[in-house]
N, CA, C and O atoms as a DFTB+ gen file, in Angstrom:
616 C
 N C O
     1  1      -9.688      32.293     -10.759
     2  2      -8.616      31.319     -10.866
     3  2      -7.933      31.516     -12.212
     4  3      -8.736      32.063     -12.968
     5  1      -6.998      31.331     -12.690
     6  2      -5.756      31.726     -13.569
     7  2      -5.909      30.570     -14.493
     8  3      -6.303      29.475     -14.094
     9  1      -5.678      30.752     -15.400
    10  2      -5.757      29.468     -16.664
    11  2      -4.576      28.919     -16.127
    12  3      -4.514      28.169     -17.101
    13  1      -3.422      28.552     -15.368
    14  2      -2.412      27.697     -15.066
    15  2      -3.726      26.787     -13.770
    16  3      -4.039      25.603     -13.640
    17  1      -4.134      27.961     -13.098
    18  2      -4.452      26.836     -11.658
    19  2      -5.202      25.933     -12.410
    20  3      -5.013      24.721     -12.310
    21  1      -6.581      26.735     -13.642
    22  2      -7.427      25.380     -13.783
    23  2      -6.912      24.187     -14.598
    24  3      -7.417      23.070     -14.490
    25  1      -5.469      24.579     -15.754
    26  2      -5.176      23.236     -16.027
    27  2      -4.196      22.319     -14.428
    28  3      -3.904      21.139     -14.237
    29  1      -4.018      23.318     -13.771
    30  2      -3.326      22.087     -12.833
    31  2      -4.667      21.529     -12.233
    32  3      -4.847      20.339     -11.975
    33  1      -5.470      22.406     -12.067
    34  2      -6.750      21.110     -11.133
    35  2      -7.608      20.617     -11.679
    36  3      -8.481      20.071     -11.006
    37  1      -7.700      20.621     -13.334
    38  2      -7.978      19.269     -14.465
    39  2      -6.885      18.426     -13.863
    40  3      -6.905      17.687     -12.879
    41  1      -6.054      18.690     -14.596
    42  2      -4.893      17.357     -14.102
    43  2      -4.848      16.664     -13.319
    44  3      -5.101      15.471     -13.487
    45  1      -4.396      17.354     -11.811
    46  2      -4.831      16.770     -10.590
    47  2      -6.083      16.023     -10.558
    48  3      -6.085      15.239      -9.608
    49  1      -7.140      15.985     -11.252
    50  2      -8.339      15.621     -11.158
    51  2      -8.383      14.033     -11.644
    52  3      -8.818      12.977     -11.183
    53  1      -7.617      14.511     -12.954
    54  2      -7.446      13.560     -14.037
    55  2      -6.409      12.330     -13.174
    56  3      -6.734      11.147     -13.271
    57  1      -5.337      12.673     -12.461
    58  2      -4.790      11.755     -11.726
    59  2      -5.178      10.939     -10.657
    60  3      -4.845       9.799     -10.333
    61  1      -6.155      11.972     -10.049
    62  2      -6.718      10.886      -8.716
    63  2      -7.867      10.118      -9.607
    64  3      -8.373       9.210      -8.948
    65  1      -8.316      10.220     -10.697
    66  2      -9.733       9.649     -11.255
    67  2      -8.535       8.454     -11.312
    68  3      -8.626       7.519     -10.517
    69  1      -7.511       8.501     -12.184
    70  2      -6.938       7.011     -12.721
    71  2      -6.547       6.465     -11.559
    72  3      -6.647       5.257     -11.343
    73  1      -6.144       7.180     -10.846
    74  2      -5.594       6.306      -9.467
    75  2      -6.658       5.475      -9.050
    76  3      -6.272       4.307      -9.002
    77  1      -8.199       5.650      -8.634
    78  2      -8.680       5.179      -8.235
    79  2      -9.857       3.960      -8.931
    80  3     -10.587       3.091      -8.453
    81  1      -9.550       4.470     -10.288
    82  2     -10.210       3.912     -11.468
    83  2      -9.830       2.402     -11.421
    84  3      -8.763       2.010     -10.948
    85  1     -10.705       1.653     -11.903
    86  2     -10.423       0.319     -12.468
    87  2     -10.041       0.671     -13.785
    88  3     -10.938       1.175     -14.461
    89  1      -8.745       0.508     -14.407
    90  2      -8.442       0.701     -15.617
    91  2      -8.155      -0.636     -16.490
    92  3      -7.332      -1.221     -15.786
    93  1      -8.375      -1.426     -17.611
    94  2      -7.683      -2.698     -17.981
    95  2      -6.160      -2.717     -18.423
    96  3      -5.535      -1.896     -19.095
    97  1      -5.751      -3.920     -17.834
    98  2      -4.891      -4.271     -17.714
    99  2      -3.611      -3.306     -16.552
   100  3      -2.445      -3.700     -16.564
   101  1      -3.903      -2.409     -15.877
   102  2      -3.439      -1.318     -14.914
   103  2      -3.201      -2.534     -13.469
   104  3      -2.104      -2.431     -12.920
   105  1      -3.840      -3.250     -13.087
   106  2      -3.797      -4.403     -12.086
   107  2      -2.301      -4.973     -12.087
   108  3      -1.879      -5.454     -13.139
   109  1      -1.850      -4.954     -11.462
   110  2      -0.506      -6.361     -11.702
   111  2      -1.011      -7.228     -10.830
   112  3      -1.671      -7.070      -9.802
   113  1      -0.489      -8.445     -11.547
   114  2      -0.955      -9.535     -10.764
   115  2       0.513      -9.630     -10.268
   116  3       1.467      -9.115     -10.851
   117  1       0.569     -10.250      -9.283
   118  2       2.198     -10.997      -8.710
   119  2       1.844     -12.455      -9.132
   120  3       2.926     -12.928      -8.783
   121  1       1.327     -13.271      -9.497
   122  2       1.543     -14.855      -9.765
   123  2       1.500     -14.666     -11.470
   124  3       0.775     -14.077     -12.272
   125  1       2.676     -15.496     -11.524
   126  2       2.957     -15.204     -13.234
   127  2       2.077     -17.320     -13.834
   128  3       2.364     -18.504     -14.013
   129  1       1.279     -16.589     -13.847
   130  2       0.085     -17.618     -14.525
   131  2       0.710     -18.581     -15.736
   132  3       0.861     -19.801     -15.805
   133  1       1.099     -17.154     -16.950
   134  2       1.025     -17.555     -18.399
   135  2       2.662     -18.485     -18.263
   136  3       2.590     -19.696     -18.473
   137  1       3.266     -18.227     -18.116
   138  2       4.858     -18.498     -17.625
   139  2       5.362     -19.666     -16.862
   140  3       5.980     -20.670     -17.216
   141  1       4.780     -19.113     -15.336
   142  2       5.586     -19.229     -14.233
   143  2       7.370     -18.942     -13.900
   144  3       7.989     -18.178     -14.641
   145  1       7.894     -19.463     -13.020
   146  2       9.101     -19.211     -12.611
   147  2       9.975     -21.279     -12.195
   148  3       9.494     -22.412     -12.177
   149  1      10.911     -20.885     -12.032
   150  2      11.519     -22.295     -12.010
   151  2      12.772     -21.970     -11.553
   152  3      13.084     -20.787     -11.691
   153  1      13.949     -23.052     -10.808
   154  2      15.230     -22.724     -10.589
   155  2      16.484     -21.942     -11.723
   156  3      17.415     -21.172     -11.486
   157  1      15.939     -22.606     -13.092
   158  2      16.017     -22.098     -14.204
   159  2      15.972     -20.454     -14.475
   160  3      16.824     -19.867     -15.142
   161  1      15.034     -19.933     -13.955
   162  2      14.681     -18.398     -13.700
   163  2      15.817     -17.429     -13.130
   164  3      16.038     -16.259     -13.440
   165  1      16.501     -18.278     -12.171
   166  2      17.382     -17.135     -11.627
   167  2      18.866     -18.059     -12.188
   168  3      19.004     -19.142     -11.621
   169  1      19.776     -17.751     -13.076
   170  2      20.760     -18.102     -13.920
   171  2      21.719     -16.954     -14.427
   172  3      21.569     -16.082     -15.284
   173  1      22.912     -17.324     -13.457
   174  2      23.934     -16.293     -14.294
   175  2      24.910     -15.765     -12.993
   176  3      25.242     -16.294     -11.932
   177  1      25.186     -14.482     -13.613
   178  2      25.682     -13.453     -12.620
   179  2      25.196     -12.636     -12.618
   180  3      24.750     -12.070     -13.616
   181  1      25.089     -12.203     -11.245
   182  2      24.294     -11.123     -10.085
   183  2      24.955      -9.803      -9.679
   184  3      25.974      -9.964      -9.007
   185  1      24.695      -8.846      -9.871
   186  2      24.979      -7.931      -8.860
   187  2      24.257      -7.947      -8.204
   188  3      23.085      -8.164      -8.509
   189  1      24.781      -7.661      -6.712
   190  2      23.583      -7.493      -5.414
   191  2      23.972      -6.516      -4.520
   192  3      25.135      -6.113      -4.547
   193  1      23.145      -6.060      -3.703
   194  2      23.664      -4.893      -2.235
   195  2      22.352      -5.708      -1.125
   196  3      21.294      -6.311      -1.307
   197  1      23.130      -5.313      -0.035
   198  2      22.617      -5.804       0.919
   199  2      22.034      -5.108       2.377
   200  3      22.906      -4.673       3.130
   201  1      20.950      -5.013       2.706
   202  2      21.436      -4.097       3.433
   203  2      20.267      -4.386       4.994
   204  3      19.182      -4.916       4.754
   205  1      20.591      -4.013       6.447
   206  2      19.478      -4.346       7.296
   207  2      20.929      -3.859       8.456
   208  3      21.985      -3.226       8.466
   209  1      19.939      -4.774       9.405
   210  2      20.522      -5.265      10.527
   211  2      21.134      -6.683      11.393
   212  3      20.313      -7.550      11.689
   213  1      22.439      -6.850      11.736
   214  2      22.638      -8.219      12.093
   215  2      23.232      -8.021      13.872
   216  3      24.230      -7.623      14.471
   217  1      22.067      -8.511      14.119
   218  2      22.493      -8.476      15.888
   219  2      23.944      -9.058      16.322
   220  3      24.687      -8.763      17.258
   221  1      24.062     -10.099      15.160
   222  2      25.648     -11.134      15.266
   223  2      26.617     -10.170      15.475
   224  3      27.473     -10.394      16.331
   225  1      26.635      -9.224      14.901
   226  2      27.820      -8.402      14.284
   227  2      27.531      -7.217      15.062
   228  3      28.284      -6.247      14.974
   229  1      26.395      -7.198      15.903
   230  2      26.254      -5.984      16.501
   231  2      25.189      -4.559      16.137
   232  3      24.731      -3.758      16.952
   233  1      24.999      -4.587      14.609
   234  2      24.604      -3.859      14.462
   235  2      23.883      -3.496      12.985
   236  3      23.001      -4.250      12.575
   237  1      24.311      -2.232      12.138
   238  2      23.577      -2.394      10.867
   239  2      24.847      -2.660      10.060
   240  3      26.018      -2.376      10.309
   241  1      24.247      -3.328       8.950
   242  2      25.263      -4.035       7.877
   243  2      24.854      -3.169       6.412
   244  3      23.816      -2.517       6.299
   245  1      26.058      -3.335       5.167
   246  2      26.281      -3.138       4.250
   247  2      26.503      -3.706       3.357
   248  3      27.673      -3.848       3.712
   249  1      26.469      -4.288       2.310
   250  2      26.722      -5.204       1.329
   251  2      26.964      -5.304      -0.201
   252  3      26.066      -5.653      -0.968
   253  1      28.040      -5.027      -0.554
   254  2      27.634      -5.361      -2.336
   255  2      28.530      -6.578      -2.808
   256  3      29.318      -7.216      -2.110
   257  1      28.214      -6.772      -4.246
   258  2      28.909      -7.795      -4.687
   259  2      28.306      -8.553      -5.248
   260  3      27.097      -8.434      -5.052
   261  1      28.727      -9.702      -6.208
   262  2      28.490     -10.515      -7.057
   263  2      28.714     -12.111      -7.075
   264  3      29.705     -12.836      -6.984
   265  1      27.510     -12.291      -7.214
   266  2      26.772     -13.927      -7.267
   267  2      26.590     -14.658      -8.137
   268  3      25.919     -14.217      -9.070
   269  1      27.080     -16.037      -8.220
   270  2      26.568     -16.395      -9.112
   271  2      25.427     -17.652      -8.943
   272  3      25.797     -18.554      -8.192
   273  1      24.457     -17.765      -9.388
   274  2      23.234     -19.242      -9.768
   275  2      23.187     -19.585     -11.018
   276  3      22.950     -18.788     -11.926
   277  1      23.472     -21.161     -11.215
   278  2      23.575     -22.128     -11.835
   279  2      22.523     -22.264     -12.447
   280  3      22.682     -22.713     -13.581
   281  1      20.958     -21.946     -12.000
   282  2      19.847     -22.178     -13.079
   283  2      19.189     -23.615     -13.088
   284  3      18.288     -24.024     -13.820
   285  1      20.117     -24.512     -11.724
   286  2      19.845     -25.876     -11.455
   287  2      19.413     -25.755     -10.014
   288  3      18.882     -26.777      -9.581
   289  1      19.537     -24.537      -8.993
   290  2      19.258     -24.817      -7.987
   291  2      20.459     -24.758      -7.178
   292  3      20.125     -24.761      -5.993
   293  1      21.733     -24.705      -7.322
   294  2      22.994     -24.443      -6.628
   295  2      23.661     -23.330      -6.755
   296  3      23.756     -22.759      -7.841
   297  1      24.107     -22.968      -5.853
   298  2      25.019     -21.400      -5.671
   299  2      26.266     -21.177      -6.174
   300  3      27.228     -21.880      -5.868
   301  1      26.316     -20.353      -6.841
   302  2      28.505     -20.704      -7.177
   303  2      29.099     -19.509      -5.995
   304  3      28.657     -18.903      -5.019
   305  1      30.158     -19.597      -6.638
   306  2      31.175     -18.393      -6.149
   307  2      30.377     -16.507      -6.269
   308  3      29.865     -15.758      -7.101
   309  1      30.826     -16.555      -4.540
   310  2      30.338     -15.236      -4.027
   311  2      31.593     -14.388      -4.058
   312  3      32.628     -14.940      -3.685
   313  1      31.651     -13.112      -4.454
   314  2      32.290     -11.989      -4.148
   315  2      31.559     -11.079      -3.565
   316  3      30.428     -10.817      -3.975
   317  1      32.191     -10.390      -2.379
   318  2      31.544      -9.511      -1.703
   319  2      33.046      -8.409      -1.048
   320  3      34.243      -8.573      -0.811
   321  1      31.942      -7.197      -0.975
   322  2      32.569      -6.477       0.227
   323  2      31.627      -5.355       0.927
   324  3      30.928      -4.593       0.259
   325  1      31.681      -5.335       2.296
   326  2      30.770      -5.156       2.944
   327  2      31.455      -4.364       4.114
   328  3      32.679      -4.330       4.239
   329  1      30.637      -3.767       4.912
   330  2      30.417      -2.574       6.127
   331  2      29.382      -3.472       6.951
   332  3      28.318      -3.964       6.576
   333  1      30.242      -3.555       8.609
   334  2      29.537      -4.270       9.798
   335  2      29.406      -3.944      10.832
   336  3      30.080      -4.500      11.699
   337  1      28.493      -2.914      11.184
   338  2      28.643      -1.875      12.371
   339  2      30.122      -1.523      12.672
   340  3      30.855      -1.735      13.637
   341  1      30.301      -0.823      11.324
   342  2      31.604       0.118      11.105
   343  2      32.984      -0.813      10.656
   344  3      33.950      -0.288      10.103
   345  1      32.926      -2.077      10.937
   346  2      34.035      -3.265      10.375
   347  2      33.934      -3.132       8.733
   348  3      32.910      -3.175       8.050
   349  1      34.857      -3.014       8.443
   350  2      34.719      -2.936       6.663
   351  2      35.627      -3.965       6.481
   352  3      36.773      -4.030       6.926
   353  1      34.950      -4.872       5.699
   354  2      35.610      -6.392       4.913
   355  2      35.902      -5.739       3.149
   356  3      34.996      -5.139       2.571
   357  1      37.095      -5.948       2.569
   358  2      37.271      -5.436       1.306
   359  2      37.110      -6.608       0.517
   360  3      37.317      -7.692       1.063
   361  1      36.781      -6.567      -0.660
   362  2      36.281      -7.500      -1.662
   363  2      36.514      -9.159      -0.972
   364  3      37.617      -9.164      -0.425
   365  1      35.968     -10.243      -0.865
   366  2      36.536     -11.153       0.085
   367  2      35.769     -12.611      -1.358
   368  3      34.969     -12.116      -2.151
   369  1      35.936     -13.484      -1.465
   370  2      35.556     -14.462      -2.428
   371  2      35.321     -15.541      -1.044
   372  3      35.858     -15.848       0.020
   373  1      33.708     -15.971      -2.185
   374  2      33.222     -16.714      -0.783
   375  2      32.565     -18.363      -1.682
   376  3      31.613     -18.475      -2.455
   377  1      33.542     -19.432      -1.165
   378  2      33.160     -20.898      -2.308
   379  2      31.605     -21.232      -2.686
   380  3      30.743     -20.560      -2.120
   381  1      31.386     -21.791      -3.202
   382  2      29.665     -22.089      -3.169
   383  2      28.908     -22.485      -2.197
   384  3      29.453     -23.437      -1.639
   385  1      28.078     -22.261      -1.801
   386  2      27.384     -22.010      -0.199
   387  2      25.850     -22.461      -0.286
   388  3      24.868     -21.963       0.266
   389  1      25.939     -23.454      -1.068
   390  2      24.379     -23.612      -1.102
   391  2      23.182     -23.865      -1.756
   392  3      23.699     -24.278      -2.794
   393  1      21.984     -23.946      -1.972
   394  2      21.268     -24.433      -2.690
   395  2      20.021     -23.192      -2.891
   396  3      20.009     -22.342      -2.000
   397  1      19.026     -23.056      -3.962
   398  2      17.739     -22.090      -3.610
   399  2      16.664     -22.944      -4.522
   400  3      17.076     -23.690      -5.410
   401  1      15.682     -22.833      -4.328
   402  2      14.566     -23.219      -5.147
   403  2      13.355     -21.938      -5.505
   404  3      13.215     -20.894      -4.869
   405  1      12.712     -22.305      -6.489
   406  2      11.999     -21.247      -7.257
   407  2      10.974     -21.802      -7.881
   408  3      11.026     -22.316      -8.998
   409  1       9.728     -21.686      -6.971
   410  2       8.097     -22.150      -7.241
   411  2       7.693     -21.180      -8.652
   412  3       8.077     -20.060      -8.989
   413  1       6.802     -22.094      -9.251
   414  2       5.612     -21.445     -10.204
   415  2       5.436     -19.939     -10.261
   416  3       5.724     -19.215     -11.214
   417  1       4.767     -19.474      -8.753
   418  2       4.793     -18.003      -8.503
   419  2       5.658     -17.114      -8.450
   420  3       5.443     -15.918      -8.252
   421  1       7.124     -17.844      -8.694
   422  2       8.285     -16.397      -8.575
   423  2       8.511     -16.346      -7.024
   424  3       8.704     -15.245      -6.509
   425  1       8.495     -17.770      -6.058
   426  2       8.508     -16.784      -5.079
   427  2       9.754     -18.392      -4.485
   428  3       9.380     -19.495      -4.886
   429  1      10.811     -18.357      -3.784
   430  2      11.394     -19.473      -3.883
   431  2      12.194     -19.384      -2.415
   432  3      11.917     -18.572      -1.533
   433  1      13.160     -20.315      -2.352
   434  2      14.144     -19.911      -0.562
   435  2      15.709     -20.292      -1.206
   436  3      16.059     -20.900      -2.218
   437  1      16.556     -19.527       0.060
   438  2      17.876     -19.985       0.120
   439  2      17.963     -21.454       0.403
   440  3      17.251     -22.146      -0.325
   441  1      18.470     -21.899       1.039
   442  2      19.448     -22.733       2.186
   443  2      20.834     -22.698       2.110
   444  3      21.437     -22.563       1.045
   445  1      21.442     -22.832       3.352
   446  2      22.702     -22.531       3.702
   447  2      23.240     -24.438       3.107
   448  3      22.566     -25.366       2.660
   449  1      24.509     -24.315       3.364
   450  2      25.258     -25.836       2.682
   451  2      24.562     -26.801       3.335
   452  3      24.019     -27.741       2.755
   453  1      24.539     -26.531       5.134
   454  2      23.784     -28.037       5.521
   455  2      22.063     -28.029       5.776
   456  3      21.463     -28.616       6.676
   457  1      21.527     -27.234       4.767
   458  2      19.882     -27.537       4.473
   459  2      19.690     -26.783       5.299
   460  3      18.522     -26.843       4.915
   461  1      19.651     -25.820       6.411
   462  2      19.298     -24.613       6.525
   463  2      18.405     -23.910       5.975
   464  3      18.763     -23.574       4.846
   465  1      17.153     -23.438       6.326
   466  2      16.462     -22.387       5.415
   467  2      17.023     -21.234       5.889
   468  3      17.167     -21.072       7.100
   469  1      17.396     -20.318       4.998
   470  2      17.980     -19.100       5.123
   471  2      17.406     -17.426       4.944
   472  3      17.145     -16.447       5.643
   473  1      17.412     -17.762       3.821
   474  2      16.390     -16.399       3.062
   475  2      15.080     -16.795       2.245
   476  3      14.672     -17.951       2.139
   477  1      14.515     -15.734       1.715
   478  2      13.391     -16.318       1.176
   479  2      13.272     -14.928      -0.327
   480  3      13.592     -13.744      -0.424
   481  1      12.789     -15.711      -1.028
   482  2      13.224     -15.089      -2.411
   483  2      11.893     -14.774      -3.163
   484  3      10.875     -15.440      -2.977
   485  1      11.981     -13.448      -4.245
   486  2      11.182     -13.265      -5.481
   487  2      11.870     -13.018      -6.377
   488  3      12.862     -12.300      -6.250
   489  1      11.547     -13.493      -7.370
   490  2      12.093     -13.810      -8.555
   491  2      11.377     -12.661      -9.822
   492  3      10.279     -13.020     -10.246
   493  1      12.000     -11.233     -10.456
   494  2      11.445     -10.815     -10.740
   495  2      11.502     -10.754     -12.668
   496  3      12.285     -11.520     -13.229
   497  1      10.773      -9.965     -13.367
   498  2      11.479      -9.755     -14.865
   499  2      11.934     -11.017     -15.436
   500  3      12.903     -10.991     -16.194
   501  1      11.252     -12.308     -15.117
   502  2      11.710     -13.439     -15.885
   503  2      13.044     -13.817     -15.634
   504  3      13.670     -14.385     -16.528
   505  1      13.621     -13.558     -14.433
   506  2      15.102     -13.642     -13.794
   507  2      16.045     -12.601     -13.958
   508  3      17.085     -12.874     -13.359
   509  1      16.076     -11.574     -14.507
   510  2      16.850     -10.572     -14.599
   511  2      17.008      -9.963     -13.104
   512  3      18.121      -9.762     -12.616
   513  1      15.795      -9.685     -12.418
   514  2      16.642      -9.311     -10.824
   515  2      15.749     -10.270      -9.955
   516  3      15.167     -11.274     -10.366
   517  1      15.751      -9.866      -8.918
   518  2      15.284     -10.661      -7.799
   519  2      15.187      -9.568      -5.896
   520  3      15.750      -8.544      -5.510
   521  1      14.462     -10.263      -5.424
   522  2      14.158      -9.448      -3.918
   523  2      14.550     -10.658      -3.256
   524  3      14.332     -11.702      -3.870
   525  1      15.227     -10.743      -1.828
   526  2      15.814     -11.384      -0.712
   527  2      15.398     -10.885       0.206
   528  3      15.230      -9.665       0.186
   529  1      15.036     -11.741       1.494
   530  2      14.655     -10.938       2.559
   531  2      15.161     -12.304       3.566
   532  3      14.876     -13.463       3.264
   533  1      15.972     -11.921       4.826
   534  2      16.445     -12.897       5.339
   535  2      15.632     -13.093       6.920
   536  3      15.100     -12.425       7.807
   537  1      16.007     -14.678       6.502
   538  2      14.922     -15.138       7.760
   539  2      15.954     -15.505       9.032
   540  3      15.447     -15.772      10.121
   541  1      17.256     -15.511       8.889
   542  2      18.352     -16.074      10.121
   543  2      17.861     -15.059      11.317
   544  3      17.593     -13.857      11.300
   545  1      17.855     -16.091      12.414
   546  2      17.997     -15.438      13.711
   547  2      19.110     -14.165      14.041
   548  3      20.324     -14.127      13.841
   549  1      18.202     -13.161      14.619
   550  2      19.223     -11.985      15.001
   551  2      19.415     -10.925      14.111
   552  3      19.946      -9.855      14.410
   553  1      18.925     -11.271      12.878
   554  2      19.144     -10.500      11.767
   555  2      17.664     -10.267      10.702
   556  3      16.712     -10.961      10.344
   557  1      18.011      -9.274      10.546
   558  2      16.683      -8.117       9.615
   559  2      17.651      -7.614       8.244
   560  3      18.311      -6.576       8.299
   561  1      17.636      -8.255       7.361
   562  2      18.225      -7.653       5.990
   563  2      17.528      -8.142       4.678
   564  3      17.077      -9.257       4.416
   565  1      17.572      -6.812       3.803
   566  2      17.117      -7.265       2.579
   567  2      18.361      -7.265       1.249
   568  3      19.425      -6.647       1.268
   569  1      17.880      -8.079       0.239
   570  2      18.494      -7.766      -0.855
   571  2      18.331      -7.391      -2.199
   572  3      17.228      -7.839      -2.513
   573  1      18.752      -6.898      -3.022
   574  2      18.364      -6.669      -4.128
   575  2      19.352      -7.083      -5.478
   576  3      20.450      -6.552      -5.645
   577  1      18.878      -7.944      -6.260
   578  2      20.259      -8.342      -7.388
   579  2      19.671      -8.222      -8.706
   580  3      18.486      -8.381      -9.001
   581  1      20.750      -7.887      -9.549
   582  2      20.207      -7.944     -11.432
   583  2      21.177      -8.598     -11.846
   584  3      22.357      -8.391     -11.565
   585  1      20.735      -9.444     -12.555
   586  2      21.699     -10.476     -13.624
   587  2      22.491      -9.440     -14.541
   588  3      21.832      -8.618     -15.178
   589  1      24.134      -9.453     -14.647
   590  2      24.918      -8.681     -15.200
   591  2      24.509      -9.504     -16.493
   592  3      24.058     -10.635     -16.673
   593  1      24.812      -8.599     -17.195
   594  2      24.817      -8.859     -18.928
   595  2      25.707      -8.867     -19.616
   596  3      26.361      -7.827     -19.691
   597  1      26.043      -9.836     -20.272
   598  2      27.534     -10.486     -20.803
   599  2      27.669     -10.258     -22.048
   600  3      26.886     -10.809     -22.821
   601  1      28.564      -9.504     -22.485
   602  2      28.390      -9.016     -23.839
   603  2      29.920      -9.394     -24.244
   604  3      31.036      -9.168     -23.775
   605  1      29.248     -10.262     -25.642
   606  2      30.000     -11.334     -26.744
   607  2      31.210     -10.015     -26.987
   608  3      31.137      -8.804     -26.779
   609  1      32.364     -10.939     -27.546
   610  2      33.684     -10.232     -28.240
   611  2      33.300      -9.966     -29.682
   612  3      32.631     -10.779     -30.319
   613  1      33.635      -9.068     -30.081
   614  2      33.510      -9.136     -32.251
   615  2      34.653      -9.739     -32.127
   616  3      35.258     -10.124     -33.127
């Protein structure tokens, strides 16, 4: 064997040992203990993309655009533009739509304006992004958003 193969199958060796190793602190926990999470957690503006299937519309969907949460639990003004089994909507502004809440664990829900449960939420990075996964009939979509970062004038 060639002095390249045996440092690649140290290595290799060395990788499956950690993989399978109990290492400290290597664990993630998902329940943020020291912290927690709160409506507070998700605050600001969002970029998001969207993406699954909506039987409504026929078919698979597309999504981007920008959100905003209040940090109290209410939704502001949506911008979006999106692809709907081939229907393309161009940038479209959508009024405030709603309410979300955000448990201890980071883990929280939509609702639509009239109390609707809608989607269901994780709250990640201390609110900087977040995971969506929607629960409406007919439809299979996920989301993904990061709080845009607002940078002061000199």
């Amino acid at each position: 064997m060639s002095k390249f193969g045996k440092y690649l199958l140290l290595a290799t060796g060395f990788a499956i040992l950690a993989t399978f190793a109990h290492i400290p602190g290597a664990v993630i926990d998902v329940h943020a203990h020291d912290r927690g999470c709160s409506v507070a957690s998700l605050k600001g503006t969002y970029a998001f993309r969207r993406t699954g299937v909506n039987n409504v519309v026929g078919g698979p969907i597309a999504q981007i655009g920008i959100a905003f949460y209040s940090g109290d639990g209410t939704r502001g003004l949506i911008r979006t533009a999106r692809s709907a089994n081939g229907d393309i909507r161009d940038w479209t502004d959508f009024p405030t739509n709603g309410s979300y809440t955000v448990d201890p664990d980071c883990t929280g829900s939509f609702f639509d304006a009239d109390g609707t449960h809608s989607n269901d939420l994780v709250v990640l990075d201390g609110g900087k992004r977040f995971f969506l996964l929607s629960v409406a009939p007919e439809t299979i979509t996920t989301e993904e958003g990061e709080r845009l970062e607002v940078k002061e004038k000199d």
